[in-house]
C-alpha positions as CSV (number, residue, x, y, z in Angstrom):
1,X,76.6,124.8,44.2
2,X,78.7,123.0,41.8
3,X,80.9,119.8,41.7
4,X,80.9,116.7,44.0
5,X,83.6,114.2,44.1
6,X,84.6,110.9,46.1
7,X,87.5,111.8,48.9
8,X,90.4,110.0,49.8
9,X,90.1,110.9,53.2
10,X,87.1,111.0,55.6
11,X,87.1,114.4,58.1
12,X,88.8,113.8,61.1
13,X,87.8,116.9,63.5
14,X,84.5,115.6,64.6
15,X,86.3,113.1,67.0
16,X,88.2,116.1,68.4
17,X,88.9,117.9,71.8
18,X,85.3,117.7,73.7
19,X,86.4,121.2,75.0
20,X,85.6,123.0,71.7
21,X,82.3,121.0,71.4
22,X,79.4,123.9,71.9
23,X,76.5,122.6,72.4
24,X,74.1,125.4,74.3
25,X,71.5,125.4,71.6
26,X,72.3,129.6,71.6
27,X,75.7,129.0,70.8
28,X,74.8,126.3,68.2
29,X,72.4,129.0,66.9
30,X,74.9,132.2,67.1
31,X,77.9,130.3,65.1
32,X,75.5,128.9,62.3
33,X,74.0,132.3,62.2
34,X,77.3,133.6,61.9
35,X,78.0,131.4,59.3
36,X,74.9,132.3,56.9
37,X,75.9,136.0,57.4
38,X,79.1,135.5,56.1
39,X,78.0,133.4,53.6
40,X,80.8,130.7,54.2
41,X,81.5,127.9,51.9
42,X,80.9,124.8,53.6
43,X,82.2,121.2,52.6
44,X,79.7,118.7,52.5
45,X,80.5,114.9,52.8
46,X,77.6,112.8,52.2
47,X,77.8,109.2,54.9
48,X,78.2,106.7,54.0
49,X,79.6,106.7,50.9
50,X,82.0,109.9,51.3
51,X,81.2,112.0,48.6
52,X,82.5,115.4,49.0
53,X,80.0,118.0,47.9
54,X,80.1,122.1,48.2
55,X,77.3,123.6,49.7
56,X,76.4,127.0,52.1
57,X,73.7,127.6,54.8
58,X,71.2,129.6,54.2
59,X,69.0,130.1,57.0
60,X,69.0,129.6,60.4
61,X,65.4,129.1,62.1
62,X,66.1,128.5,65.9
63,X,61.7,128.6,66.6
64,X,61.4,125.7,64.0
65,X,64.6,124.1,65.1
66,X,66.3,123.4,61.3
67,X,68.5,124.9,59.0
68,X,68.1,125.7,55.2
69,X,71.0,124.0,53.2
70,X,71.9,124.9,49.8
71,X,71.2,122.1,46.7
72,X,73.5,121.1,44.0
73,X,73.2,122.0,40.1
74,X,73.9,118.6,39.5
75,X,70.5,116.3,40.6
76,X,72.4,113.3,41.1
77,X,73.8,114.8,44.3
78,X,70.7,116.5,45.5
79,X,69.9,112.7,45.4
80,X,72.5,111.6,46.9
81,X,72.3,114.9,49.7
82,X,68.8,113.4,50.2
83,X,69.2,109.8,50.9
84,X,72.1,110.9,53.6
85,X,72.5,109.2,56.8
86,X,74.4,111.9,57.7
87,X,75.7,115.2,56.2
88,X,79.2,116.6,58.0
89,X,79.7,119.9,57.4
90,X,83.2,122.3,57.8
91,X,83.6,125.3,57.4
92,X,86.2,128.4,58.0
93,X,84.5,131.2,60.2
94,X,87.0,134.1,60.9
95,X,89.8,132.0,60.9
96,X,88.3,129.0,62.7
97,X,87.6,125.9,61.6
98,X,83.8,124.9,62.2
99,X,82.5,121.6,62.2
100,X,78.8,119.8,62.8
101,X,76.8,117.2,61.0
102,X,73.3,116.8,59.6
103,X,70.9,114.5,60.3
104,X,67.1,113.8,57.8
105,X,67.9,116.0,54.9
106,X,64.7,116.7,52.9
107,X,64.1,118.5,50.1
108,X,62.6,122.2,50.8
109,X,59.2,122.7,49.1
110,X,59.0,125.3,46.1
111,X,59.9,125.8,42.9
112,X,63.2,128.0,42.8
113,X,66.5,126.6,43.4
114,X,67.2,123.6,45.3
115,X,67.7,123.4,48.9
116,X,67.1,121.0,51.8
117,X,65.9,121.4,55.6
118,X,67.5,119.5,58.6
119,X,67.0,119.7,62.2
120,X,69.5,122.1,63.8
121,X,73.0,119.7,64.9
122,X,73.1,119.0,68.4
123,X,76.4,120.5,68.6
124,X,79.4,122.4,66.7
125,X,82.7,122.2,67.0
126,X,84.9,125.1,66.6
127,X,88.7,123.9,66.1
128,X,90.4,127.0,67.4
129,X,93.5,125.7,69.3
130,X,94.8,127.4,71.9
131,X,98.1,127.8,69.6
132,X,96.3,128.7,66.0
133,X,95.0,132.2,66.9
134,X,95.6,134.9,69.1
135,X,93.3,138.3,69.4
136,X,94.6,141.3,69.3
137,X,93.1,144.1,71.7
138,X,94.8,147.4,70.8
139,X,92.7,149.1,69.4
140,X,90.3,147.5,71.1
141,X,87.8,146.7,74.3
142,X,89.9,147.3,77.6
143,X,90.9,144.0,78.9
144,X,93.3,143.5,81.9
145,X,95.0,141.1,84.2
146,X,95.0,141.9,88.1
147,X,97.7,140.2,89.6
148,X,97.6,140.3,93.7
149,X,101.2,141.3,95.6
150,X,100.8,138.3,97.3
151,X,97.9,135.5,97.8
152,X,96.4,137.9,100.9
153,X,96.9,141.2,98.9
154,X,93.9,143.2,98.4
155,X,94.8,145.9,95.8
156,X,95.9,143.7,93.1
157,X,97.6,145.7,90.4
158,X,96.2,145.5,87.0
159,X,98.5,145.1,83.8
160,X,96.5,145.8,80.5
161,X,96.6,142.7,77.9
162,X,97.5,143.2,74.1
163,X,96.4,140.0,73.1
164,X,94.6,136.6,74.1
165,X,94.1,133.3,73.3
166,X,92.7,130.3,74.5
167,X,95.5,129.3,76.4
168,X,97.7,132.6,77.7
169,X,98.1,136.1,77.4
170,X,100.2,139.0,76.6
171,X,100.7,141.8,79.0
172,X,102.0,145.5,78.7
173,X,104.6,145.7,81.7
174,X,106.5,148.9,82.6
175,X,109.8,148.6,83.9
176,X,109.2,149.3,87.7
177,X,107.2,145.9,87.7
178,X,109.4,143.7,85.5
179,X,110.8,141.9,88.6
180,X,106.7,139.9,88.6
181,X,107.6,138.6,85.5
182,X,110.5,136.4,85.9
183,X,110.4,134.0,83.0
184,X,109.1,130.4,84.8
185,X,107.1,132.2,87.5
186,X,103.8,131.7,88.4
187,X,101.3,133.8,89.1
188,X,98.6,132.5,91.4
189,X,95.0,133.7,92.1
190,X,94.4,136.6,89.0
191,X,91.7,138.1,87.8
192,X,90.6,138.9,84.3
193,X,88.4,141.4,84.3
194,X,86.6,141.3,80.9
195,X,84.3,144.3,79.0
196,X,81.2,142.2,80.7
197,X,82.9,139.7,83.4
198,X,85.5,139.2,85.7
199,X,87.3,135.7,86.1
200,X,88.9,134.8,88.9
201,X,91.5,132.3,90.9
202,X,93.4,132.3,87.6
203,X,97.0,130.4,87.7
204,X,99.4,132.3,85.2
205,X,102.6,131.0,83.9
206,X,105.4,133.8,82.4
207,X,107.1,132.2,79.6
208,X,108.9,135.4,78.5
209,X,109.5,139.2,78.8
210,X,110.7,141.3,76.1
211,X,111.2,144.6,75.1
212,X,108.4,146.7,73.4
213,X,109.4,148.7,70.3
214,X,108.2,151.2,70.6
215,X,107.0,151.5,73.8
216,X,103.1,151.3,74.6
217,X,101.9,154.3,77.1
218,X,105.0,154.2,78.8
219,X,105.6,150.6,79.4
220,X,108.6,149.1,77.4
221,X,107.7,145.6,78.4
222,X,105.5,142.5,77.1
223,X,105.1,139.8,79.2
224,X,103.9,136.3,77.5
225,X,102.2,134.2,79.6
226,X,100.3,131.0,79.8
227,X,96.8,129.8,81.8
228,X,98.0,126.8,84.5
229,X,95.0,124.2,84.7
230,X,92.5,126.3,83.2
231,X,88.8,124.8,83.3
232,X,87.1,123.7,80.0
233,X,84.3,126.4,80.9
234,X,86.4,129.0,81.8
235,X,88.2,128.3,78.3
236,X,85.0,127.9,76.5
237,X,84.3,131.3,78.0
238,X,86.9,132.8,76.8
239,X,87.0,131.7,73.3
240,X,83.2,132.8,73.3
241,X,84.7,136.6,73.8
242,X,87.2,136.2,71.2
243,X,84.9,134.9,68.5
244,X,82.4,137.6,69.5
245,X,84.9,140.5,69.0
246,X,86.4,139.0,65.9
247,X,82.7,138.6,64.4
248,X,81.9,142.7,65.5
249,X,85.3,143.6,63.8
250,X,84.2,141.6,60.7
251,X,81.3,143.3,60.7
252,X,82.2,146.8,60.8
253,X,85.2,145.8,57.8
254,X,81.6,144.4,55.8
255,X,80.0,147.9,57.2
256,X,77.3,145.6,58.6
257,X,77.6,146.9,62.2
């Protein structure tokens, strides 16, 4: 890696939303991983002190618990990369922002090119906002929204959903069901039914309805919606599904899968 300078401005994202803090040691593992695979260029600022640095992972060892980070071609910032207090790393990962810091640099024994060992972080955040991004899901894995007739019903009907985010939806509607979707209603005890899980006692919002052109498998209709209250874990969970089918359709682009 090449130049370092000294920043004007100190990252920010590390004090964010605790909600997008991972800190299962798997996921830790599985978005670093994710990150030496796609060999992502990672911005390194060196504390204290603040020099800014460029620098990539390049291994992931989850049974020795570290990580192998990429030197500098200049020495005076492998220097300065050693005597660290802390390393905080970001990074862009399909589209999302990724943060985490290192802690105990040291130099990685052997004679090639220059690269230091850490303990894995303790955590990672991944800055996806609820607003930044949403997933398409045609083509893609079957994903649907059962919405019960009423809070007793026990045949829910099931709308398919054309995208999702962290914090709504959008369904495919046909015309005999519009009159669920009034803009401003809500939709109480849903289930998302996921390739893998089912979520339920969901609290949907509609925020709009408008016409599909052209229409989807019959239905004319796309219903935006919003989650009510949704719990950090159910939000974690599913931001976990989108960054896992974002990463396989990555893959398959890189002919990996």
């Amino acid at each position: 890696m090449t130049a370092a300078h000294e920043p004007t401005v100190v990252p920010k994202g590390l004090e964010g939303d605790d909600r997008y803090r991972l800190r299962d040691p798997r996921e830790v593992v599985r978005v670093l991983q994710a990150l030496v695979d796609a060999r992502a260029l990672i911005t390194a600022q060196l504390l204290p002190g603040g020099l800014s640095c460029p620098t990539a992972l390049l291994e992931v060892d989850p049974a020795a618990g570290t990580v192998l980070l990429d030197g500098n071609r200049q020495e005076a910032v492998n220097a300065r990369m050693a005597a660290a207090r802390q390393v905080v790393c970001a990074a862009q990962l399909d589209g999302v922002r990724v943060e985490f810091r290192l802690q105990g640099l040291r130099r990685a024994a052997g004679g090639g090119a220059v690269a230091f060992t850490a303990p894995l972080p303790g955590w990672v955040l991944r800055l996806q906002r609820r607003e930044m991004y949403r997933l398409p899901l045609l083509p893609g894995p079957t994903v649907t929204l059962a919405v019960p007739e009423d809070p007793e019903d026990e045949d829910p009907v099931r709308f398919r959903v054309l995208d999702i985010s962290g914090g709504g939806l959008a369904l495919r509607v046909e015309e005999v069901d519009a009159w669920r979707f009034r803009p401003g209603a809500a939709l109480e005890g849903c289930t998302l039914h996921l390739p893998e899980e089912a979520i339920p006692e969901l609290r949907v919002e509609v925020r709009h309805l408008s016409r599909l052109d052209p229409p989807l498998a019959g239905a004319t209709l796309r219903a935006g919606c919003r989650f009510l209250d949704l719990p950090g874990p159910v939000e974690k969970r599913l931001l976990r599904f989108i960054f896992q089918v974002e990463r396989q359709r990555n893959a398959r682009e890189r002919g990996v899968a």
